[in-house]
C-alpha positions as CSV (number, residue, x, y, z in Angstrom):
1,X,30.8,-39.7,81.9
2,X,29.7,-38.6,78.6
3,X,27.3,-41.7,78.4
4,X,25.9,-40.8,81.9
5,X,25.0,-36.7,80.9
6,X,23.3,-38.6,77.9
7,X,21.1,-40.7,79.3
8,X,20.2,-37.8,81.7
9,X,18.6,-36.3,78.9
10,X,17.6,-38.8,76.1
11,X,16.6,-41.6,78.3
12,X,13.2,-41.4,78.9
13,X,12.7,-38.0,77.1
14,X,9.0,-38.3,76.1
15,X,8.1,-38.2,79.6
16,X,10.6,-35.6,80.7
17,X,9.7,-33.1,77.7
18,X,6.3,-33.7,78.9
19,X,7.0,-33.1,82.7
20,X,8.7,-29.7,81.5
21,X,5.7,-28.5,79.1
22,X,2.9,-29.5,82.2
23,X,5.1,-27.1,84.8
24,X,5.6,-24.5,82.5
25,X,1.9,-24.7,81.7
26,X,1.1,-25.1,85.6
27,X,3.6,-22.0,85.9
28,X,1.9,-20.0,83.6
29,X,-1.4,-20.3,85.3
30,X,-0.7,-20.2,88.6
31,X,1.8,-16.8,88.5
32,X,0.2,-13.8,89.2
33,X,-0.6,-11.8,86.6
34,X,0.9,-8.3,88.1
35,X,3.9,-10.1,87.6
36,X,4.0,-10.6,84.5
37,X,5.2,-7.7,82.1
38,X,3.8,-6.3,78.4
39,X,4.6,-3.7,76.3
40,X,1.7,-1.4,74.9
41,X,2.2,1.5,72.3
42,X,-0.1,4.6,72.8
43,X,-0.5,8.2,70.8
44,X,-1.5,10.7,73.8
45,X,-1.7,13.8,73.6
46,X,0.5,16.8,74.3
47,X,-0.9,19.2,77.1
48,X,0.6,22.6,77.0
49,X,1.2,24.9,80.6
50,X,2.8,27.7,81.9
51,X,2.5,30.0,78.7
52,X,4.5,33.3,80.1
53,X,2.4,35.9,80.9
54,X,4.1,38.4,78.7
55,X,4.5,36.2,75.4
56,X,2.1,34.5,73.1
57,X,2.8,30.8,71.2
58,X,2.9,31.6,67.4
59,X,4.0,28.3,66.4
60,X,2.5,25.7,68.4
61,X,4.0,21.8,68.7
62,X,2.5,18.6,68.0
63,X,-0.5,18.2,69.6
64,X,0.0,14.9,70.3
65,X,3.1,12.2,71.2
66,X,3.7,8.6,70.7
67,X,4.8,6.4,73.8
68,X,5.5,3.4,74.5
69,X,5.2,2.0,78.0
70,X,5.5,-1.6,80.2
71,X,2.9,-2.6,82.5
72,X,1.7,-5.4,84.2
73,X,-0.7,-7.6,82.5
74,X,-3.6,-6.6,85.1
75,X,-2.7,-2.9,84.2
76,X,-1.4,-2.8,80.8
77,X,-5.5,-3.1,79.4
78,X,-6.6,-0.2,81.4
79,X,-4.1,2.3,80.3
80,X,-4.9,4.1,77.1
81,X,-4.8,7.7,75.8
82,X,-7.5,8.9,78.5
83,X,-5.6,8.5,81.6
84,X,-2.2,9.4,80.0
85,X,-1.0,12.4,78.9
86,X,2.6,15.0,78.2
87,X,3.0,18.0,79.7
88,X,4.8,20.7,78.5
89,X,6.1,23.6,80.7
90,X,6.8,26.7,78.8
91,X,7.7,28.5,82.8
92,X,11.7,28.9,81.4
93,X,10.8,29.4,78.1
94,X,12.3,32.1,76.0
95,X,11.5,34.6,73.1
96,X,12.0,33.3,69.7
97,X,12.4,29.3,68.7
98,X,12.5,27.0,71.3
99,X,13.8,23.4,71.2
100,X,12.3,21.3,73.9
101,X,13.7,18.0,74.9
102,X,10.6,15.3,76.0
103,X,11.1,13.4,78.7
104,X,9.9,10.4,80.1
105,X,9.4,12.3,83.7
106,X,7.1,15.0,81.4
107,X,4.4,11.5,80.9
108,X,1.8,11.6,83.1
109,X,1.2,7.9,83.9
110,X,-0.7,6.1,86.5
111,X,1.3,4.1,89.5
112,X,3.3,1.2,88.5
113,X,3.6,1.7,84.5
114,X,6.7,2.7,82.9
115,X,7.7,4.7,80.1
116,X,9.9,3.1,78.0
117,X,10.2,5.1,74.9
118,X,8.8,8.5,73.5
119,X,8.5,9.8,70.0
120,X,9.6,12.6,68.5
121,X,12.2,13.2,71.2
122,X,11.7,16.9,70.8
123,X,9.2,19.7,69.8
124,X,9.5,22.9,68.7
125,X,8.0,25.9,69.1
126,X,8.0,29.9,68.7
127,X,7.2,32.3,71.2
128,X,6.5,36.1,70.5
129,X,6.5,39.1,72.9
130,X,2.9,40.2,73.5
131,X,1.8,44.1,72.4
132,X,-1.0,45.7,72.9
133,X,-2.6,48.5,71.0
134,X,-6.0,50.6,70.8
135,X,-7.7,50.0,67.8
136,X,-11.0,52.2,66.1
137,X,-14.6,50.2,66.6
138,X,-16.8,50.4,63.1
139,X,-20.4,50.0,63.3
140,X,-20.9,47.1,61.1
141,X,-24.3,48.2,59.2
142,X,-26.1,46.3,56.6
143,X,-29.6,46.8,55.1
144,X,-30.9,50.1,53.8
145,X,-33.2,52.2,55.8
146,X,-37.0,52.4,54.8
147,X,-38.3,54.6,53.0
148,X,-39.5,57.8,54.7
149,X,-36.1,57.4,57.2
150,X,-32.4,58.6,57.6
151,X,-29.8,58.0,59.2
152,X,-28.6,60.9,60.7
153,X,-25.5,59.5,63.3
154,X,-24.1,56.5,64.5
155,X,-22.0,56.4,67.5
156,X,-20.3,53.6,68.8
157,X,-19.2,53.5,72.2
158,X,-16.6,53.1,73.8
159,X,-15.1,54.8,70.1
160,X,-11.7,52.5,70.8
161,X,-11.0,49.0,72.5
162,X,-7.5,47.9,73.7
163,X,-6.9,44.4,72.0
164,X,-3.2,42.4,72.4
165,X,-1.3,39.2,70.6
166,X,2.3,38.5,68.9
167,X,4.2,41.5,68.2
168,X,3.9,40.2,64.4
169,X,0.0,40.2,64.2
170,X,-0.3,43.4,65.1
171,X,-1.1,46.1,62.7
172,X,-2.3,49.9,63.4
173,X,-4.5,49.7,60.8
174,X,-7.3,46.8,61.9
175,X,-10.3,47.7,63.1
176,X,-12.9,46.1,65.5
177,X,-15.8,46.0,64.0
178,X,-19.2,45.1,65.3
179,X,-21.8,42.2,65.0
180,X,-24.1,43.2,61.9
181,X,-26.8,45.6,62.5
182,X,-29.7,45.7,60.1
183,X,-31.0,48.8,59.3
184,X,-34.2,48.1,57.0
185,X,-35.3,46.5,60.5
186,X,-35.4,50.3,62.7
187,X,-37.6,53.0,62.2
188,X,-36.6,54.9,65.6
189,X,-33.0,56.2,67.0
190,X,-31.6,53.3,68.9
191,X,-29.2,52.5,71.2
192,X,-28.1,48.7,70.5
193,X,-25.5,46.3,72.1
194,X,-23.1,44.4,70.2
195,X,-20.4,41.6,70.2
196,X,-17.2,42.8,68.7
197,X,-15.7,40.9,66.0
198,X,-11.8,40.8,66.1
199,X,-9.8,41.5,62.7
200,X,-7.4,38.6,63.0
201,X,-7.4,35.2,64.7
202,X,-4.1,35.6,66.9
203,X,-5.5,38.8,68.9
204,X,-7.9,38.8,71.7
205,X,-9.2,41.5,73.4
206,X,-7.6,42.8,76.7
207,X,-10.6,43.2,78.5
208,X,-13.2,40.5,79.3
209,X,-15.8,43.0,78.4
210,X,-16.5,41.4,74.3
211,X,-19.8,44.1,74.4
212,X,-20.0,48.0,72.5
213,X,-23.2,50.5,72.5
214,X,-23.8,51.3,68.9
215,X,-26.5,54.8,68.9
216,X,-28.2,55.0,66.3
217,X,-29.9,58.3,65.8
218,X,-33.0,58.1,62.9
219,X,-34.4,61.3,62.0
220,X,-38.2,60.5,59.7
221,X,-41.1,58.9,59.6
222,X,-43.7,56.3,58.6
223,X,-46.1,57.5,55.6
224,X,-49.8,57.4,56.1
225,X,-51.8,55.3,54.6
226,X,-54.9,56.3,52.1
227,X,-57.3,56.0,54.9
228,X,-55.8,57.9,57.3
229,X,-55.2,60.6,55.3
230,X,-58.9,60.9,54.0
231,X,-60.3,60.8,58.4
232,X,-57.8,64.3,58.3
233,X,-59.8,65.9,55.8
């Protein structure tokens, strides 16, 4: 028996060994490629959504995750970081720090491509309670008005603008001020439209209005030259 299993495979084993490498070769070729499986590893990035209405993200998360996902061959080359993406949904999120969990159903992936593995496993993040608050505008002036001319007012309007953020950025004693208005440039009372500029980073304002009226009331003027002077005699 024994010499029977061994001439099963030593006799004639050039040819056999050869018959096995041509059909694994012919198998290779002739299998279709979808089903045939690769692994690919991919950094995408980490879309935030659902940001409740009445809280604002002071610590944000990653911005981007690392995956990695199976495919077939005749897929695995056109997936990459543009048509794959996390989503995070901050809908049942709460005040204070929040521990999220990433999962593989949170992976935006095309049809037929798996995710196999996700890293960090978690992000974390810190939401605050939003506040708003009225804060003074200032006229931001620069420039020193020519000579012959003073500047007898200036009135910005509206006087106050409601801006809102995190609870912790906020602080009753910002002001808004305006866009920088040159003074050596007017010689008559104006009335001039400006962009606001906000006093921190993590407040916006709560109107889509970004736009004050700064009046400028200018009391002088120009001097006359030699020449003109001289016709009045």
């Amino acid at each position: 028996m024994k010499r029977i299993i061994r001439n099963i495979f030593l006799k004639n084993w050039g040819i056999k060994l050869f018959s096995f490498i041509l059909a694994l070769v012919l198998w290779l070729i002739l299998i279709p490629e979808e089903r045939i499986f690769s692994e690919k590893n991919l950094t995408v990035p980490l879309e935030i959504h659902n940001i409740p209405s009445t809280m604002e993200l002071v610590e944000k998360p990653r911005s981007t995750v690392d995956i990695k996902i199976r495919a077939s061959n005749r897929l695995i080359n056109e997936i990459s970081s543009a048509n794959v993406h996390a989503v995070l949904d901050l809908k049942d999120a709460f005040e204070g720090r929040n521990d999220i969990p990433l999962k593989k159903e949170m992976i935006s992936i095309p049809v037929g491509v798996e995710v196999k593995d996700i890293n960090p496993s978690q992000v974390k993040l810190r939401l605050e309670m939003t506040k708003e608050i009225m804060l003074d505008v200032e006229a931001n002036l620069i420039g020193k008005m020519q000579e012959g001319f003073t500047l007898e007012k200036i009135e910005v309007i509206p006087a106050q603008v409601a801006v809102k953020g995190p609870e912790s950025k906020i602080n009753k004693k910002y002001k808004l001020r305006t866009s920088p208005i040159d003074l050596s440039s007017l010689t008559q009372s104006s009335e001039l439209e400006t962009d606001l500029i906000l006093p921190n980073p993590d407040l916006k304002l709560s109107s889509p209005e970004s736009k004050v009226t700064v009046r400028i009331i200018i009391q002088g003027q120009e001097k006359e030259n030699p020449q003109e002077k001289n016709n009045k005699k």
